[in-house]
C-alpha positions as CSV (number, residue, x, y, z in Angstrom):
1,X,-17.0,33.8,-30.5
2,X,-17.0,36.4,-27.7
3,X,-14.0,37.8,-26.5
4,X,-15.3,36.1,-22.7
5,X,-15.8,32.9,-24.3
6,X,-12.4,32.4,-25.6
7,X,-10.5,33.6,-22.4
8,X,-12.7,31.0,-20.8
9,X,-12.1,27.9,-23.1
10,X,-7.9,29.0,-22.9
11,X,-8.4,29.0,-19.3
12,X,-9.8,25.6,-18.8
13,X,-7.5,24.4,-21.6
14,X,-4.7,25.8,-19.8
15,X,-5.7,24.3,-16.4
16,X,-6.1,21.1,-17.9
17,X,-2.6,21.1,-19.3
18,X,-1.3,22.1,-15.9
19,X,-3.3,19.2,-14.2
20,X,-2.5,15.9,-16.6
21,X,1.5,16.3,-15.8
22,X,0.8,15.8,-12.5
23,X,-1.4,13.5,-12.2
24,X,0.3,11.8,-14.3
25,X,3.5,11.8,-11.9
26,X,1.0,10.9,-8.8
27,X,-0.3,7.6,-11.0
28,X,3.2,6.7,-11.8
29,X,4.7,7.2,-7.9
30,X,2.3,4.7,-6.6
31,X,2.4,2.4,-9.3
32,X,6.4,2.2,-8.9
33,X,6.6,2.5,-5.1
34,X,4.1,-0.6,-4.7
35,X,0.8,2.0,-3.9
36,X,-1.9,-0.7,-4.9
37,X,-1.4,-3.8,-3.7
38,X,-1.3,-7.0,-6.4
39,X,-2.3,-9.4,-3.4
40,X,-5.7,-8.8,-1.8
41,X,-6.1,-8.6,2.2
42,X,-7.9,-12.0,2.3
43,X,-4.7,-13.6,0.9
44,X,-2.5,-12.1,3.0
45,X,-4.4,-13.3,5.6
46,X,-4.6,-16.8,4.7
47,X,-0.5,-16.6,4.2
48,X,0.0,-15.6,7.6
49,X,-2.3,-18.3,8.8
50,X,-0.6,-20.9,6.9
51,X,2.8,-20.0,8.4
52,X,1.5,-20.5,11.5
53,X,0.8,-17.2,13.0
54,X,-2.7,-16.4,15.0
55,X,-4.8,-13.7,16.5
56,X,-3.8,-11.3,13.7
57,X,-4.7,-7.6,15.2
58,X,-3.8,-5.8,12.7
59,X,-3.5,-5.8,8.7
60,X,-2.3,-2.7,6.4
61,X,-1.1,-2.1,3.6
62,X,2.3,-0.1,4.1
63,X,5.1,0.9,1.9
64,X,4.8,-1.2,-0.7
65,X,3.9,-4.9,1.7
66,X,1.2,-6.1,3.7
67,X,2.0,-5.5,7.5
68,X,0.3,-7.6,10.2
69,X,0.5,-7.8,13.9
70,X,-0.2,-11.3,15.3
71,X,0.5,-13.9,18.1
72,X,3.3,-16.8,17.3
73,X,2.8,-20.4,18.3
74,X,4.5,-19.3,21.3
75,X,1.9,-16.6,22.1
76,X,4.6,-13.9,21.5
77,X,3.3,-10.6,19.9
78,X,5.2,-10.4,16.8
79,X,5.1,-8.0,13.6
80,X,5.5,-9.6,9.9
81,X,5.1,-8.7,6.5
82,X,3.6,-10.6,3.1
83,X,5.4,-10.3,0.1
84,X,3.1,-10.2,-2.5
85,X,5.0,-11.5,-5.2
86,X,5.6,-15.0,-3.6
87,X,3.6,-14.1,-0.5
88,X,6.1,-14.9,2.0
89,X,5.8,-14.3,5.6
90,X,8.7,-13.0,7.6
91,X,8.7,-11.3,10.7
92,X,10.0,-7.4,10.9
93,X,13.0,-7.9,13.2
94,X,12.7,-3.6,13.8
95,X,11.1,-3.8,16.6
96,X,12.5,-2.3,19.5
97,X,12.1,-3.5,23.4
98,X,9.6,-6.9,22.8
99,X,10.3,-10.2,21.7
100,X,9.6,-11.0,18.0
């Protein structure tokens, strides 16, 4: 082997051993802080449409829960969130200045 050629292979070898660590970390931060959801979009759906809720607007995955804007069965724009574990509907009561 070449003098080049063994700089080059440490190199990559080096980069790799940099990389994995960290990637590593990234894989286990999402994992732990709820990053891929266990409940699909569909079923979130159908939860918030079985608790009553309409016109949903909005659906995203945020911070480790499914977060949907909808319309009550009084018509009232309201925020909620799906657990996925037992896909429960509540309402976020953070909302400032509207009803809901």
């Amino acid at each position: 082997m070449t003098h080049a050629t063994i700089l080059r292979r440490s190199l990559i070898a080096g980069a790799i051993a940099l990389a994995l660590p960290a990637a590593w970390a990234l894989a286990s931060d999402r994992a732990a802080t709820g990053a891929v959801p266990a409940m699909s979009a569909a079923q979130a759906l159908a939860k918030i449409e079985a608790a009553g809720y309409r016109s949903v607007a909005r659906l995203e995955w945020e911070r480790g829960t499914w977060e949907a804007r909808a319309l009550d069965a009084e018509g009232r724009r309201v925020k909620l969130r799906v657990d996925e574990r037992d896909g429960a509907v509540t309402r976020d009561e953070r909302r400032r200045g509207r009803a809901g």
